[in-house]
C-alpha positions in Angstrom: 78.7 -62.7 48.1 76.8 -59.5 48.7 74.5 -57.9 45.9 77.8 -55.3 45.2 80.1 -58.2 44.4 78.2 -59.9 42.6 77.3 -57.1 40.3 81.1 -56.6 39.9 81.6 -60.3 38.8 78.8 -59.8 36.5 80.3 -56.7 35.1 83.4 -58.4 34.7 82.4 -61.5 33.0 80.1 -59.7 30.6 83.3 -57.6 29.8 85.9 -60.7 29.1 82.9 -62.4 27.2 82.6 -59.3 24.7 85.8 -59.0 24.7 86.8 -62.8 23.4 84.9 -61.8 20.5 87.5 -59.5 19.4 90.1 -62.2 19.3 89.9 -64.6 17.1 92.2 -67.2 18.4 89.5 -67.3 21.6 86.8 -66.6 19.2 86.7 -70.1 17.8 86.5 -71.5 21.6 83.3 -73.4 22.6 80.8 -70.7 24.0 80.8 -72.6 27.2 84.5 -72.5 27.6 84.6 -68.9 27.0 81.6 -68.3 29.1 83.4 -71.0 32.3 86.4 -69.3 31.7 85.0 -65.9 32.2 83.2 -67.0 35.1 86.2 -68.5 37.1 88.5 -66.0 36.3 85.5 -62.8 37.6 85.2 -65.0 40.9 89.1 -65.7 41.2 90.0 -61.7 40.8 87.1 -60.0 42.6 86.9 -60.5 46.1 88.9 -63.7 46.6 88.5 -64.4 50.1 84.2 -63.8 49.2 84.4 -65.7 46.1 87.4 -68.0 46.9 84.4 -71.0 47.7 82.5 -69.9 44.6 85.5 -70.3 42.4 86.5 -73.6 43.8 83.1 -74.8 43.5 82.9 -73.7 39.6 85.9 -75.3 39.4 84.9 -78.7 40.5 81.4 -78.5 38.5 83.8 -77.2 35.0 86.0 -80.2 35.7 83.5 -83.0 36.6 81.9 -82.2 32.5 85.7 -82.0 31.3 86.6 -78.6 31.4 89.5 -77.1 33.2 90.7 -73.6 33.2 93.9 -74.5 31.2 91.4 -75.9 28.1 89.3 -72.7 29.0 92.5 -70.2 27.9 93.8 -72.3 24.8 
């Protein structure tokens, strides 16, 4: 990903990280859940043919310590 995209993803996942503190039903989620979650849906929404790899390589890390995106929006 260039510098621009990544800066959007950035932007993005700070955004839907502040944001989860608003809510408390997502408030109470681990930190790293929240913070995975964020992450995977930035990559998956901005750019997804840049950022299509990225995502499915998140995803494999997320998954291979337990984490996958459905526990990541509960």
């Amino acid at each position: 990903m260039d510098m621009q995209v990544q800066d959007m993803v950035s932007e993005l996942v700070d955004y839907q990280i502040n944001l989860s503190m608003t809510k408390s039903e997502i408030s109470i989620a681990k930190a790293s859940h929240i913070a995975i979650a964020s992450l995977l849906n930035a990559t998956k929404c901005i750019c997804p043919e840049e950022a299509g790899n990225l995502h499915e390589h998140l995803r494999d890390i997320s998954l291979s310590f337990g984490i996958d995106e459905k526990s990541c929006t509960r």
